[in-house]
Structures are given as C-alpha cells and as structure tokens.
N, C-alpha and C positions, 0 to 999 in steps of 0.2 A: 250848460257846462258839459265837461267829458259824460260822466258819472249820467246824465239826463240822455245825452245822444246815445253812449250805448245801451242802454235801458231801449230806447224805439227804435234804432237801427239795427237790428238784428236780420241773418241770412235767411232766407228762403220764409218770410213773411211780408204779410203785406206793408208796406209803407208806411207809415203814422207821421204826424204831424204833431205836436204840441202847442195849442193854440191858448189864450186869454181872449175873455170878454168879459165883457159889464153885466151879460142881459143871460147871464145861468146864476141860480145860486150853491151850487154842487158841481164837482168834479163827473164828468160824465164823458163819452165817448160817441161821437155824431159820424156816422155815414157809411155806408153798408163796402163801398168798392177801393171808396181815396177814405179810411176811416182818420178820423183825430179826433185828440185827447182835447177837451176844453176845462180848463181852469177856470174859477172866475178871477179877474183882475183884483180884486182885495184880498184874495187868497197868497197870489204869488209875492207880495209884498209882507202879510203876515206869518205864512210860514217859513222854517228855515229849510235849507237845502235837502236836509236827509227827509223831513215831511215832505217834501214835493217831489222828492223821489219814490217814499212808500204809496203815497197818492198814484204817480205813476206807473210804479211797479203795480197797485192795485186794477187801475183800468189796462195796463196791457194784458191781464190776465182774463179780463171780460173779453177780449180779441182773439188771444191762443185759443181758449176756450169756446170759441167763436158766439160769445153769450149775442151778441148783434142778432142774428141770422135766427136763433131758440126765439131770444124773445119778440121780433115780429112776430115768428112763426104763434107764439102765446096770445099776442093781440091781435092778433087777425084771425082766430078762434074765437074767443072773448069775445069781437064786434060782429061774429055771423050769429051767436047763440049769449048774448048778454046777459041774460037772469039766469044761466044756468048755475048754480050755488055750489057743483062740482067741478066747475071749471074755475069760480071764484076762488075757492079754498086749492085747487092744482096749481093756479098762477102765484098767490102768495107764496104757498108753500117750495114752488121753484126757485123763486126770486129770494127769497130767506138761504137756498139752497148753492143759489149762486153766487151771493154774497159771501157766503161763508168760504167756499172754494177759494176764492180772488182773495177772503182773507185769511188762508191757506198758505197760498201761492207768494202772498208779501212774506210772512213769517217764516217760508219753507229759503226765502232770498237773501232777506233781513234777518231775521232772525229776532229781534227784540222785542218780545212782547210787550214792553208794557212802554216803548216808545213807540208801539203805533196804535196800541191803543191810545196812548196820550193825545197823539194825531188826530184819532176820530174823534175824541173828545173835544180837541179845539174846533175839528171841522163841525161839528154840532152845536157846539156853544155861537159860534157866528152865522149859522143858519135859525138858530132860537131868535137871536139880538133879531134881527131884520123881520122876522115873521110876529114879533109879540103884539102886533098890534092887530093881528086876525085871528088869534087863539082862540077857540073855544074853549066851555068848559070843559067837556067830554074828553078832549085831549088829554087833561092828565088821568084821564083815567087808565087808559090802554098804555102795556109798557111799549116801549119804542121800539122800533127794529136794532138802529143801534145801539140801544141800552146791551139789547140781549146780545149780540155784536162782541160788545167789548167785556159782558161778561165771561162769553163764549172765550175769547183770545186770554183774558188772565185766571181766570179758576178754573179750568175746565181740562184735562187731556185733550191734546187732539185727537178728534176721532178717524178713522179708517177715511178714506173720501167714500161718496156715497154708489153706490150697488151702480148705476147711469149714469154717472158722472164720465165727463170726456176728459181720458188723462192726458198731462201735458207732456 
C-alpha cells in the first residue's frame, strides 16, 4: 500500500525491496548492496497493516543505521577469535543495543507504545507455536531478549541513545 511504499522509498537511500517467504521465521533484512526486507509468509496474512508497517519501519531502521555492514563486521570478529568471552559478551551486548535503537526509531515514527509492543508480542507468540517442539528445558530459564524489548518500550523512559550510536 501507499503507507508500505513510502516507508522504503525514500531519497538518497539505498533501494529496499519488501519481500515474503516460507523458509524465515522472523522479520529480518538480507543483503549488503540490493538490501530487502523479508517477511515470513504467515506473518503478512496474520498481521494487520499498521503491524507490518512498525515491522517495517523497524528493519529500515537496521539499514539507516546501517546495522548490515556493524554486524558482519561483529561475526567476522567472532569467527577469527571464537572463545574469546569478551568478544561474546561485546556481540550481545551490541545486538541488545541495536535492537533497542530500531525500537527507538519505530516509537520516535509511530509513536504507540503499547501497539508495537502488542506487535512483538504477537510476532513472538508465533515464533514460540512453531519452535515448541525443540524447547529445552534451560530455555525458561534465561529471560528473553524480547521479553526485556517490550519491557524496555512500556515501563521504562526512553533513554538518551547510546554514547556510539549512529544517529539517524
């Protein structure tokens, strides 16, 4: 729709695509020069329009930001020096960091907290349904990332962005 094309058509960025498949189970962003947005196919049928828009607005923010480009640069670190336990705890800690940004950047667009939280909430409840059958125990043990996610977007002040963060 309008509302979808101008969200990834914007001037003097790179080009995006908004693409569907079967074979992701998360909203994510593929390829470093022609980049797109992939959906999974059961997504775009169960959310409504403004969720696949804060979905959207979320991964173009991982592109302004040009998170693509950091986080090779973080795994191709990671695979020279692999047991390094400071470079383990760098990588989470960025990636926690950059999630937060992008959900930032939705709420700084949007504005409704507690409809996109709702949003990761569903997008989480149907990444649980399809995985329950590989659960381990352990798993409940550790809180989620998006747990802390959507705690972070409705109790929380926003905070400052962070001291290295790339502003948009």
């Amino acid at each position: 729709d309008e509302a979808m094309a101008s969200i990834v058509a914007r001037t003097g960025h790179r080009p995006v695509e908004v693409r569907l498949s079967d074979t992701v189970d998360a909203p994510s962003v593929i390829g470093f020069f022609r980049p797109a947005i992939v959906v999974p196919g059961s997504l775009w049928n169960l959310l409504t329009p403004g969720e696949l828009q804060q979905i959207v607005l979320h991964e173009m923010a991982h592109l302004d930001r040009g998170d693509d480009w950091t986080n090779l640069l973080q795994k191709l670190l990671r695979a020279l020096s692999p047991l390094n336990p400071a470079l383990f705890w760098a990588e989470r800690n960025l990636s926690q960091e950059r999630e937060r940004a992008c959900d930032d950047a939705v709420l700084d667009a949007a504005g409704n907290a507690r409809a996109y939280a709702s949003c990761l909430t569903k997008l989480a409840e149907t990444r649980l349904v399809k995985r329950t059958a590989v659960l381990a125990p352990g798993f409940w043990k550790r809180p989620s990332e998006l747990a802390g996610r959507v705690d972070n977007i409705l109790h929380r002040r926003r905070s400052p962005r962070p001291l290295f963060s790339h502003s948009l």
